[in-house]
N, C-alpha and C positions, 0 to 999 in steps of 0.2 A: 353453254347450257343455261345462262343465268340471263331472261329477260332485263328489257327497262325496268317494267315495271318490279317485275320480282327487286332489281336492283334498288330500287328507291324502295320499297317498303322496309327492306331489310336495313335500312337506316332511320335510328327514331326523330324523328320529327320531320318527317318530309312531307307531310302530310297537304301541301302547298304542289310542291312536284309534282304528286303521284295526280292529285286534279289535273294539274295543267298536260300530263301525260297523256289521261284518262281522254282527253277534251280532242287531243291534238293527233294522237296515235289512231292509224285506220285499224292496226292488230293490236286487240286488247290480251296479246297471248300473259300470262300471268305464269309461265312454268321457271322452273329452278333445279338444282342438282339434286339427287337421292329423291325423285320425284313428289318436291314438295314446290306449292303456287306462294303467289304472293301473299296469300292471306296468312298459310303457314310464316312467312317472313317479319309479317307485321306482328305474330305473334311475339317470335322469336326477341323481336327489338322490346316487345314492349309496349308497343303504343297504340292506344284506342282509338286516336283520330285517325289514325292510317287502316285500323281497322273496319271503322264505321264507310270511311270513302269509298274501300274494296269493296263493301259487302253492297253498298246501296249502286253499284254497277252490275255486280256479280253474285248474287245471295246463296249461288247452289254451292261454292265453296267450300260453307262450313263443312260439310261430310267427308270432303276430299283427305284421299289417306296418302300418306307419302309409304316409302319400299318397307317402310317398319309397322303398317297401320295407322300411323299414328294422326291423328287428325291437328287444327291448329288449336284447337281444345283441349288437349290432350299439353302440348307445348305451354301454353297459359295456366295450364293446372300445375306442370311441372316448374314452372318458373315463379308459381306464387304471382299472377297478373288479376289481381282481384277486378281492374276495370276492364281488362283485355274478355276476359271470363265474362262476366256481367252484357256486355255488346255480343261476344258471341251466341251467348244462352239468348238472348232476349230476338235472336234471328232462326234459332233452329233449337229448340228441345231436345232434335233427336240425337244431336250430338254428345249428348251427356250420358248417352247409352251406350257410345261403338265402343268396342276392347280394338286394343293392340292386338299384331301380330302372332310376337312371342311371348306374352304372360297373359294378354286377356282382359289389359287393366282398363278402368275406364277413366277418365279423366277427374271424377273425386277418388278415386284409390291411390292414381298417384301425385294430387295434392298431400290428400294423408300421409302417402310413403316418404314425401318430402318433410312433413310434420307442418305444413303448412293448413292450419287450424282455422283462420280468417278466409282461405280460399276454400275449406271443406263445409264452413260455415255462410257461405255467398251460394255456394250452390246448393246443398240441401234447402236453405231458405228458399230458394225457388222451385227448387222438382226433388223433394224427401224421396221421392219411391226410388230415386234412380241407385239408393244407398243400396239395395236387396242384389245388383249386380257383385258377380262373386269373380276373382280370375280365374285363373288355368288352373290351381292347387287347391282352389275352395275358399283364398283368403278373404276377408272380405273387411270391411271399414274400417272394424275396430279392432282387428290384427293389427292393419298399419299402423291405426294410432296407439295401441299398444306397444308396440317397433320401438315407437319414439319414445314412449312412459313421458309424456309431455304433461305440464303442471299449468293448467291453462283452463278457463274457466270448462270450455268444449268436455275437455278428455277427463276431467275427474269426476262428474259426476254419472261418470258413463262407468265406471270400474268400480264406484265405491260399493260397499257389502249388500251382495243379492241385484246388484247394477240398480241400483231406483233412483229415480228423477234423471231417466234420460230426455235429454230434448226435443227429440223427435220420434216419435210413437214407431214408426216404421225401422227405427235403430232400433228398436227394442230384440225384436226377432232374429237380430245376427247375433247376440251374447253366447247364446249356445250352439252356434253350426261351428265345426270341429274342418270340415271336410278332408282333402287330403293330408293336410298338414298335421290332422291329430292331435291339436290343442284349441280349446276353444279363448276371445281372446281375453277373459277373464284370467285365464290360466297363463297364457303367454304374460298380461301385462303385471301379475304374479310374482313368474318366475327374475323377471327384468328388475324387479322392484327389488327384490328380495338380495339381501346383503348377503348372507348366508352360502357360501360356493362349494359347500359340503354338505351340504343335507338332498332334502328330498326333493328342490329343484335343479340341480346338479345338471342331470339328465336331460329338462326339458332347457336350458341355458346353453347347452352344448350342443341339441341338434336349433337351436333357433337361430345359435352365433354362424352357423354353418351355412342356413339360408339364405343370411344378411350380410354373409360375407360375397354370395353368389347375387344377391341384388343389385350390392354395390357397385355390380362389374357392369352395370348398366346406365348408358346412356340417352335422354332425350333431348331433343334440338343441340346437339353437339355439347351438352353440358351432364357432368356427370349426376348418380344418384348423391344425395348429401352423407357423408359418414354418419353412420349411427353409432353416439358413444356410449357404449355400453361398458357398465362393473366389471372388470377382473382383474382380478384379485387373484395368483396361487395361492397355495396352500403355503410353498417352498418362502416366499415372499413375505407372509405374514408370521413365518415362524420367523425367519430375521430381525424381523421389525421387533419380537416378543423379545426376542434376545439381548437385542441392541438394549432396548427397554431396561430389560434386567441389569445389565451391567454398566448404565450408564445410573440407576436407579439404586443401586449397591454402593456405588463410588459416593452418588450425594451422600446418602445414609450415614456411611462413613467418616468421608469429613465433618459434616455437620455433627453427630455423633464427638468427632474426635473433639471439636472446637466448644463442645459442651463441657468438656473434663479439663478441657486449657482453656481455661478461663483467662479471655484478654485485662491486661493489668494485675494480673495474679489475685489472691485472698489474704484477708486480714488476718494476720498471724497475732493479733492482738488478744491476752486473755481479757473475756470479758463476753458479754451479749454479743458481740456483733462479730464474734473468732468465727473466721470461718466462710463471712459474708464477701463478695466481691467488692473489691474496693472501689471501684466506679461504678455502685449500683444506682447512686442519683445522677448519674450522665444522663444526659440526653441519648447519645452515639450509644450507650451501651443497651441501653432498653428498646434502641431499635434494632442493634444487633441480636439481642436475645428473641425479637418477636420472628423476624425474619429467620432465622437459624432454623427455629423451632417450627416455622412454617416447611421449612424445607428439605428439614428431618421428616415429619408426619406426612408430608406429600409424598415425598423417596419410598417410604416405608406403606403405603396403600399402594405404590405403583407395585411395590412389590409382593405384597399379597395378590392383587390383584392378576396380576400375569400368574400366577400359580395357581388360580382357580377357586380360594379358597369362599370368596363371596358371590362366587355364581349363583348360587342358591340363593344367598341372602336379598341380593340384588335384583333377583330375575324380573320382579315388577316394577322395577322404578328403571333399572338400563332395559333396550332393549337388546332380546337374546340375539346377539350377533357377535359372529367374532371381529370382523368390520370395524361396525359401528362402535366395539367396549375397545380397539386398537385405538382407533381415532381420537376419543376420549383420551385412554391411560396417556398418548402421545402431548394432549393438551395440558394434560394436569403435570405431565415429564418438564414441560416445558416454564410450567407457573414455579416448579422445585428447583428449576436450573436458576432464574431470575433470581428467587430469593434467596439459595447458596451465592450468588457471586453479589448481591446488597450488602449480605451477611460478613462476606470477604472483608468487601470495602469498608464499611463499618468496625471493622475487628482491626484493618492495616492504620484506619486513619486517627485512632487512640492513641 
């Protein structure tokens, strides 16, 4: 089923062959398996010069849909081929319009659905209108980049508050189409963002985890969709963590506590000023046992406030309100307590 030609394109850099094929072959047949041509192939590899030698024999190419619709457009958007893209656009326009079979997509949606930002960004710089194309559900551009909550010059100034200073005026008009899907993708890139796996995105997080878990199961030019890593977090999961926390945060307390009343080298039993005083308080070793101790008392003891809720209030504007976000913290600051209990140690064993 797999022409010469189809053959050599489908290898990148043959682009020497595929001429001398071109030159010497009386059938320029161009066909391949799952009804895709050479031009599909040269996608497929990657390569622009094998692109450009196709097209300048064969131009009506671009439009040709293999069993899934998918054109070689389509291929190059999904594989992130910024120059493969660029050689094709600059031969057909129309190409940047056709949907797929079974979703509808057009060849910038599923750049975007790949999070490929550079290729979403080479083609609206050339044809902006083609962004108003929607799929089968209604999604439309900035869902998928929403999908991805990608941190990239593109996608953030397209979500920030009330969406202003979008880049391209024709993006403007997709922030609020909702369509089948029923979130618009302000709300989608929201709920994704959003640490919080208990509250009032809950809902929209769990039918969106459902649809991306059904996108994923899709394939273009034999290559899958990319995983979307998305937040989750149970509930069951972070009370562990809070746990762990607490009694690993109880134990410092404790010792460090206990090591403040046994005093390393004992106290002056002498009457006088100084009854009473620790007898290696002009050490070196013992004033940085005392600082370290005492950091790691006062740490132990906010981790432990802290997991019991008592400064949510106090805190609410300077942490943000997450249970996430104040885990990941208490975990760092867990951490800073452990270091200076076991300094603390070492300084106390080496007196």
């Amino acid at each position: 089923q797999e022409t010469p030609l189809y053959i050599a394109a489908r290898r990148r850099g043959s682009g020497r062959l595929l001429t001398l094929l071109l030159d010497q072959l009386k059938s320029t047949a161009h066909c391949g398996p799952h009804g895709r041509t050479a031009l599909h192939a040269a996608a497929m590899a990657g390569d622009a010069e094998a692109i450009r030698i196709i097209l300048a024999e064969n131009g009506n190419l671009t439009t040709e849909r293999d069993e899934d619709g998918y054109t070689p457009l389509h291929y190059a958007a999904h594989k992130g081929c910024n120059s493969v893209v660029e050689e094709l656009l600059k031969r057909d326009v129309s190409a940047a319009y056709v949907g797929d079979k079974k979703r509808g997509m057009t060849p910038l949606l599923m750049a975007a659905r790949q999070g490929y930002v550079g290729t979403v960004s080479k083609i609206l710089s050339l044809y902006p209108d083609c962004c108003e194309k929607v799929d089968n559900e209604g999604l439309n551009l900035l869902h998928y980049l929403a999908f991805r909550v990608l941190p990239v010059p593109l996608s953030r100034p397209l979500f920030k508050c009330g969406g202003v200073k979008i880049a391209y005026g024709s993006v403007r008009n997709l922030m609020e189409l909702e369509g089948v899907f029923g979130m618009t993708p302000q709300e989608v890139y929201n709920a994704l963002r959003s640490e919080n796996h208990f509250g009032k995105h809950h809902h929209k997080q769990k039918k969106i985890k459902e649809l991306l878990d059904e996108i994923e199961n899709d394939q273009v030019a034999d290559e899958p969709v990319r995983h979307f890593r998305l937040r989750n977090v149970s509930t069951e999961s972070l009370e562990k963590t809070r746990n762990a926390h607490l009694v690993v945060a109880a134990f410092i307390a404790t010792v460090t506590f206990a090591a403040t009343i046994t005093v390393p080298g004992g106290l002056n039993s002498e009457k006088g000023l100084e009854e009473g005083t620790p007898l290696l308080i002009d050490d070196v070793d013992f004033i940085a046992f005392v600082v370290t101790n005492a950091i790691a008392f006062i740490l132990s003891v906010y981790v432990l406030i802290a997991n019991l809720g008592v400064l949510d209030n106090l805190f609410s504007v300077v942490w943000r309100e997450t249970v996430l976000y104040q885990t990941r913290c208490i975990s760092g600051i867990l951490c800073c307590a452990t270091i200076a209990m076991v300094l603390a140690f070492s300084l106390g064993t080496s007196m």
